[in-house]
Structure formats: structure tokens, C-alpha cells
N, C-alpha and C positions, 0 to 999 in steps of 0.2 A: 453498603454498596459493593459490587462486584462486577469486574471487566472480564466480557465474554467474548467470543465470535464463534461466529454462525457461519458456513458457507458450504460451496462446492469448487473442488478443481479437477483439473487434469486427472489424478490420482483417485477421485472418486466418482466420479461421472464424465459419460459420454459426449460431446460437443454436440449432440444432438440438444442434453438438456440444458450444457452449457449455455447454448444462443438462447434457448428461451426464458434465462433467467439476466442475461448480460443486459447494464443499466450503461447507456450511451452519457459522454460526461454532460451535454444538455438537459440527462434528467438527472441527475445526481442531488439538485438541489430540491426537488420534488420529492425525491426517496426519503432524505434528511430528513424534509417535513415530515412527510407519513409518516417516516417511523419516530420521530420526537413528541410524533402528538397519540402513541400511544401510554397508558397511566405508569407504567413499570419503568420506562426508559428515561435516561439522564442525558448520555452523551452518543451521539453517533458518528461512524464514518466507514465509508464505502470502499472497498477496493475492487475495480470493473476492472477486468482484463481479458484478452482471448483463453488465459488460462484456467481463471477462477471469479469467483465473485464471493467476496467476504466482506460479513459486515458486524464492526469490531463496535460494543456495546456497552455502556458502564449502565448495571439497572440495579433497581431497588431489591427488588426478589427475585434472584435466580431464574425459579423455577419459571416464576409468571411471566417475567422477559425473555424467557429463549421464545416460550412458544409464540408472544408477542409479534421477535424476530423471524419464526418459522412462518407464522403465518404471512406478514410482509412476502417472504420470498413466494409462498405456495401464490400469493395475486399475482405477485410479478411475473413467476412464469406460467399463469391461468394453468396453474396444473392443482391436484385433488392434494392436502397432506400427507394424505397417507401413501402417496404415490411417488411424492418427491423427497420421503423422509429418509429414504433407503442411500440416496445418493448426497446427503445432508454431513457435515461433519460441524460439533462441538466442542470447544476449549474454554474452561475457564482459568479465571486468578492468572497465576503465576506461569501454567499451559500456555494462556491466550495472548497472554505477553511474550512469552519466546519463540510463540509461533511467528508475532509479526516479524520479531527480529531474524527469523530464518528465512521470512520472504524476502526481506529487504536487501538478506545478503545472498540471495540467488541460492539457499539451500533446499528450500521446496519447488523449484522450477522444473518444469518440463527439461531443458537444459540446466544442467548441474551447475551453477555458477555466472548463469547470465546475467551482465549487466541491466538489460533495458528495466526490470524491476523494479530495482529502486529510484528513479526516475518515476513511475509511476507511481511508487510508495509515497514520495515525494507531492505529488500530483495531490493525493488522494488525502493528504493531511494540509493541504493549499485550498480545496475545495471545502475540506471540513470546516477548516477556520472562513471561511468566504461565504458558508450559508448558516451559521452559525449550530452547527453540527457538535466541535468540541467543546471540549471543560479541561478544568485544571487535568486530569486522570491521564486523557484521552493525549491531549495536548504534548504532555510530559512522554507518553507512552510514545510516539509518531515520533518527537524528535531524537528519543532513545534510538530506536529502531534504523533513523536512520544514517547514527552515528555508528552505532553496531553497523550497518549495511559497510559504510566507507572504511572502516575498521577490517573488517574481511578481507575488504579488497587491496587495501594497502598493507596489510602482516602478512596475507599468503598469498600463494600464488595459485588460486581457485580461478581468478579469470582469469590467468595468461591462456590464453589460444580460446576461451571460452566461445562457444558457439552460441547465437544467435536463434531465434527459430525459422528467423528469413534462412541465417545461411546452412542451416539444419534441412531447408526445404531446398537449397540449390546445391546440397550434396544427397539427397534423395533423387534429383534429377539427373545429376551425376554418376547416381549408381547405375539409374534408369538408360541414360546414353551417354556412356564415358567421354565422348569428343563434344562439348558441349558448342565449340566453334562450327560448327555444322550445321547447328540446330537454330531455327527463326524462331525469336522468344518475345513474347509480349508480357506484359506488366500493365494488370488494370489495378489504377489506384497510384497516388504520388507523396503518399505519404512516409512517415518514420519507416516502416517496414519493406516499404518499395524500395527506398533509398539504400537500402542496408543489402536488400534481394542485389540490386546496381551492382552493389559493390562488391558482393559476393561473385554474381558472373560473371563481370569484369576480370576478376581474379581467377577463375578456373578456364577463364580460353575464350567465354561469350564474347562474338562480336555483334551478332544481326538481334537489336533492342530496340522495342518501340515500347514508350510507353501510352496507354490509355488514361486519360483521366478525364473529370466532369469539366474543370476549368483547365483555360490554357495557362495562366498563370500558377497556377501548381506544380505541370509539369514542365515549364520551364524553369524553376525553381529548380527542381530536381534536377535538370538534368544541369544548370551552373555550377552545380557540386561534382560533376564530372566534365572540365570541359575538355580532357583529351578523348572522351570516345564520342563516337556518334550515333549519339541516341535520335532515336524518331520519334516527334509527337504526335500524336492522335487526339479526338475528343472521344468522346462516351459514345456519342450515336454511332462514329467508326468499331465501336468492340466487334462488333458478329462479320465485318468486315474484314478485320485485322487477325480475328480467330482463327477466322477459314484458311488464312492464309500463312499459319502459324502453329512451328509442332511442339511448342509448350508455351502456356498462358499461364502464369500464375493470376491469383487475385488476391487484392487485399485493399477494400474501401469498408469504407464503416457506413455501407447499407445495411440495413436493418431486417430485409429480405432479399432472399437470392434475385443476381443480376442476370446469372445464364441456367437454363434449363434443360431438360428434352427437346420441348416443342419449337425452344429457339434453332438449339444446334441442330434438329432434321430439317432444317431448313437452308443449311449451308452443304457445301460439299466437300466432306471430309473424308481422309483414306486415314491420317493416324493422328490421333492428338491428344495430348499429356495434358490433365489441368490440375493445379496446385494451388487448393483452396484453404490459406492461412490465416483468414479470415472470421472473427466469432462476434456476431452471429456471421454463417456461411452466406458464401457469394453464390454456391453453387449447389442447387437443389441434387437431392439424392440421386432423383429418378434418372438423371444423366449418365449412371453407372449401368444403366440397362443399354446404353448404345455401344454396340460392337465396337466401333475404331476411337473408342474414347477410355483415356484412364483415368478416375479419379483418384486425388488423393486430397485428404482433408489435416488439421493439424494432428490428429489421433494417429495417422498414419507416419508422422515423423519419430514415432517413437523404436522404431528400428534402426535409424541413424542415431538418435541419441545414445540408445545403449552402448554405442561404439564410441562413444566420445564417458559415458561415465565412469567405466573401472578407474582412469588414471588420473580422477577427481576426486576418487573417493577418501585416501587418505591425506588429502587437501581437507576435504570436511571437517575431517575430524579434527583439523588444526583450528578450524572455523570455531567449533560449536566450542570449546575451550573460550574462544575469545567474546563468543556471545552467552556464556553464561555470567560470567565479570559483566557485562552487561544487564544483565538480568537482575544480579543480584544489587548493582546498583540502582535500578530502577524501584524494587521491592524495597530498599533501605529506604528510599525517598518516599515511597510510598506510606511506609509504617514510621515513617516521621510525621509525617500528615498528624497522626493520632494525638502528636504530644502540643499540636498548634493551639489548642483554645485553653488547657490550663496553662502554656507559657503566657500567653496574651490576658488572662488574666490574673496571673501571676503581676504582670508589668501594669496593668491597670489599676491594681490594687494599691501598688510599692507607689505609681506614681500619684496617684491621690493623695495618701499620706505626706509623701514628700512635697506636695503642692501647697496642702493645708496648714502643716508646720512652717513653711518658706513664709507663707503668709503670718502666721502669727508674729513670726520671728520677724520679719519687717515692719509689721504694728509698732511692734515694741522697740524700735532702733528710733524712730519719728521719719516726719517727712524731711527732717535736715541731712536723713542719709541719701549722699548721690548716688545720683540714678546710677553712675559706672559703677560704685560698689555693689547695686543689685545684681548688675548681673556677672559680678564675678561672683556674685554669693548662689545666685540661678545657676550659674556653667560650673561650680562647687557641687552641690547637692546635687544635681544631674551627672555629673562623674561619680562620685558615692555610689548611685543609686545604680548604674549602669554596671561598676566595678562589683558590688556586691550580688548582683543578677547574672552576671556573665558565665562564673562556672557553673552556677547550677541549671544553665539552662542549658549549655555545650554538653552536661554528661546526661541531660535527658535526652538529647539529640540524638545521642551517640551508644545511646542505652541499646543494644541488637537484641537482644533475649527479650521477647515480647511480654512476658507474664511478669519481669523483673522491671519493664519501663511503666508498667501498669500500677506495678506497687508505690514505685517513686512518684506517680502523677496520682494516686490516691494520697501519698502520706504528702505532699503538696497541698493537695486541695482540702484535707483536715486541718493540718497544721495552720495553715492560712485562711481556713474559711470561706474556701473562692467558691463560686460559681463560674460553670463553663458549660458552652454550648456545644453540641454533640459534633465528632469531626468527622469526615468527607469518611 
């Protein structure tokens, strides 16, 4: 067995190919299946995000499971293999494992150190367990990861002032028109990243906010979380309404296809308008970049603000990855403990049989006038024995590190003893 992941993010593909491979969490339980009920695969789980999409895998043969997993992603995003393999990244073993824990802990993010992550690392090891995705491997791996995550975040100080990618987008609008209190801003979408967008331009000067959303009870939701400013609701059928009258919209709904386009916006009468599309899959088709009085910017576009927040993260990192290798290597120990579970188990199946069949002769032969209470202090006797003389030798295979030296000792076991043991994970 071996734990791999398969993916794309930020760092290796465009959001172009991003949105067409991004799995909405309604299908997450659909993916699981497809890919569990290919012949290579053991354990799966998904991680969907605007920034990436990885899918972390425990398979029988390497070789024949990645491509297994490669080919899942080529259907998902109806693109050719050979076309999407360019923007593809692979880790296995011991890689694949420290990869997660570098998500978890905000160290492969678009932003250096961003919470919202592991929240979603979380998510995505809740959905695993929920459509029967994990296994022991996978299981153990997710809750490492996001122990390591919280570990990050409470020894350094990697998130203190950490940016967001909402508020990475309302200091790109910042750059765009320094007085942001000037500016009528609308917000389509009332979710996590709207809410955060809020608070962000609350905080740099915004006053005039309206937000859009499908439901009214969404964005009144939202807007309870702020009840000193005055936000304006709208519904959805108001967007192109609300647009026209409006010099920056951001979006951020989890459509699946763009909300606003060319043919909508020439339709309205615009002199200038900013749109901030943080959204994966995108809210707002390409072709809107060909109209004169409109700016697009997409999340690819925020990585000019980021750059300006990572130099004085950097050596925060590296306080990080210190603390998630001790994590690593405790995951690896448990892992390579695994090995030594079925000769201990039949180590103790063996000891206890013997001890079972003696117990019994040995009580034949006392008669039936011996009381029942002496049996079993004669049973909780021979069961202390049996456990006291089991105990060290099973703590120093446990604890054996050197893999060819635990190997020796579960061979010279299994001669010595004559066991049978059934092959481990």
C-alpha cells in the first residue's frame, strides 16, 4: 500500500483549468464513489477549494493508481490527458503526507499562512468519513494534518495579520482607488468569503454596501454579523441592476457557470466599473474583459497583493516546517508500527490458547469442589502472567525505528514461536 495525491493548484495551473476541474461539496460523495470503484484504489479523499483540487489516495500499486486518479481528474475536467498532465502535480509516501500537513497549516496557500484552509482540510476529512471514503491510513493521515495545522498556528506567529483572499481582493481594490469610502460596492454572494470581503471594507473606509444574494435569508444572515453598518440587501434578479449602478462588484457564489458576462453588461450603462471575481469556478466570463469601461480581475490576479504580504512570512515558515516535520515523523512511526500488528496478535493468540488449555486441565484436576471464586482468581492469576510476560516484548517491537532491525525481531518471533500472521496494511 501507498498514500499518494494527485492535484492542481494556484502554483500549477491557471483558474481557467482550475474551475473546470473544481468538484462542488454536493458532488464530493459521487467522486468518492468513482474513484473507490476503481481496481487500484483503497482509500480516498478530496480536497475542493478555489485554490486547488487534490485527491489524496491510499492504492495497491503506485503506478496503476495514479493513472487511475489521473484519469478521474481528465473526466472531471472533460479535458484530453495528455492535455491536463502538464498542470497535474504528484507526491507520494512520506511527500504526500507532508504535503497535507503544509496545507493545513496555510503553507501552500495563495496567501502565506491563511487560516480559512484548514477549516476546509477539516471539511474534507468530515466528508471522507461521511461517504465512506477513508480507512485506517487516510483517517490517521487527516487528523495528523490537522493537528499539525493548529500547531502552526498556535507556536508561531505565521497568521498574526494573515490575509485572507477576500481581504487580499479588497486591498487590490485599495490599490485600484485608495478612498475606498467614495466608492458604491456591491457583493454578489453571502457566504464565508462575502462575510470576510464585509469586514475587510468596513475596515479600510467602505461605507455604500449592498449585498446581492439568491436568498433573502442569507443575506440577512450576513449582514447580523454587522449590525453597526448599513448594508443594503438585494436578490439575484437585482444584480445587473445593482451593477450598473455600482463602481466595484465583487463576486463570490458557488455557481458553477459565470453569472455576468459581455452580452449582459452591454446591456446596462456603464462609464467605469471594477469587477472582483474570487470565485472558482468563475462568476464572470472572460469575454467581459474586452469592454472598454470594465476591469476585470480574477483570483490569479491577486497574486500582486500577496507578494507584498509574503517576504515577512517567510521566516515564520520556516519556524513552521520544523514543527511539521515532528509531525511527519510521527505519523511515519505509527504508520511503520502498523507492520508489527499481526505477528503481535498472533503472538497473544498463541500465548493465549496455551494459557486457556493449561487453565483447563489444571481445573480438571483440582475437581468440581473447587469454588467458583478460586477460579477466577486462578483465571485473573494466569492472565496477569501471561500479559506481564507479553508486555516487554511487544513495547520494544513497537518501538523498534530501524525498519530492517524490526523486521529481524518479527521474523525471529515468528520462528521461534511458529506463528502465522496475516499480511499488514
Amino acid at each position: 500500500m501507498n498514500i499518494v495525491v494527485v492535484g492542481l493548484s494556484h502554483k500549477t495551473a491557471p483558474v481557467e483549468i482550475r474551475e473546470k476541474l473544481s468538484i462542488q461539496e454536493a458532488k464530493i460523495d459521487e467522486a468518492i464513489a468513482h474513484l473507490k470503484s476503481y481496481p487500484h484504489v483503497e482509500e480516498i479523499s478530496v480536497i475542493s477549494t478555489c485554490n486547488r483540487l487534490e485527491i489524496y489516495a491510499v492504492v495497491q500499486e503506485t503506478e496503476q493508481g495514479i493513472r487511475e486518479v489521473c484519469q478521474f481528474l481528465a473526466e472531471q475536467g472533460q479535458l484530453r490527458l495528455n492535455h491536463l498532465r502538464p498542470y497535474l502535480f504528484t507526491l507520494l509516501h512520506q511527500d504526500a503526507i507532508r504535503h497535507l500537513m503544509r496545507v493545513a497549516a496555510g503553507l501552500e496557500s495563495l496567501v502565506l499562512g491563511e487560516g480559512q484552509i484548514l477549516a476546509q482540510v477539516k471539511k474534507a476529512h468530515k466528508l471522507g468519513q461521511k461517504h465512506k471514503g477513508l480507512g485506517r491510513l487516510l483517517d490517521k493521515m487527516f487528523k495528523q494534518s490537522i493537528t499539525a495545522g493548529k500547531r502552526v498556528r498556535s507556536e508561531t506567529n505565521i497568521g498574526t495579520g494573515a490575509v485572507s483572499i477576500s481581504s487580499a481582493a479588497v486591498e487590490l481594490a485599495q490599490m485600484k482607488v485608495p478612498d475606498l469610502s467614495t466608492q458604491k460596492i456591491a457583493i454578489v454572494g453571502a457566504g464565508k468569503m462575502s462575510r470576510l470581503l464585509v469586514q475587510h471594507l468596513l475596515s479600510k473606509g467602505a461605507e455604500d454596501i449592498t449585498i446581492v444574494n439568491r436568498s433573502e435569508r442569507g443575506a440577512k444572515e450576513l449582514a447580523k454579523k454587522f449590525p453597526n453598518a448599513s448594508l443594503q440587501l438585494e436578490l439575484l434578479p437585482e444584480m445587473l441592476n445593482i451593477t450598473e449602478k455600482s463602481d466595484i462588484v465583487f463576486t463570490s457564489t458557488g455557481a458553477t457557470q459565470p453569472i455576468i458576462d459581455k452580452a449582459k453588461l452591454e446591456t446596462l450603462d456603464l462609464e467605469k466599473l471594477m469587477l472582483i471575481d474570487i470565485s472558482v469556478p468563475l462568476n464572470v466570463a472572460a469575454d467581459v474583459e474586452e469592454l472598454e469601461t470594465v476591469q476585470l480581475f480574477n483570483v490569479d490576479a491577486l497574486k500582486e497583493v500577496v507578494a507584498q504580504n509574503q517576504a515577512s512570512r517567510r521566516k515564520m515558515a520556516e519556524e513552521a516546517e520544523t514543527l511539521l516535520e515532528e509531525e511527519v515523523s510521527k505519523y511515519m512511526s505509527w504508520w511503520q508500527s502498523l507492520e508489527t500488528v499481526p505477528t503481535i496478535s498472533s503472538l497473544r493468540s498463541k500465548v493465549e490458547s496455551i494459557r486457556e488449555q493449561e487453565l483447563e486441565k489444571a481445573l480438571s484436576r483440582l475437581g468440581s469442589e473447587f469454588e467458583e471464586k478460586h477460579q477466577e482468581v486462578i483465571e485473573t492469576l494466569t492472565r496477569g502472567i501471561v500479559n506481564k510476560i507479553l508486555h516487554e516484548p511487544m513495547v520494544q517491537l513497537r518501538a523498534q525505528k530501524d525498519i530492517e532491525a524490526r523486521r529481524v525481531c518479527m521474523n525471529s518471533l515468528q520462528m521461534l514461536f511458529n506463528l502465522e500472521t496475516e499480511e499488514a496494511v
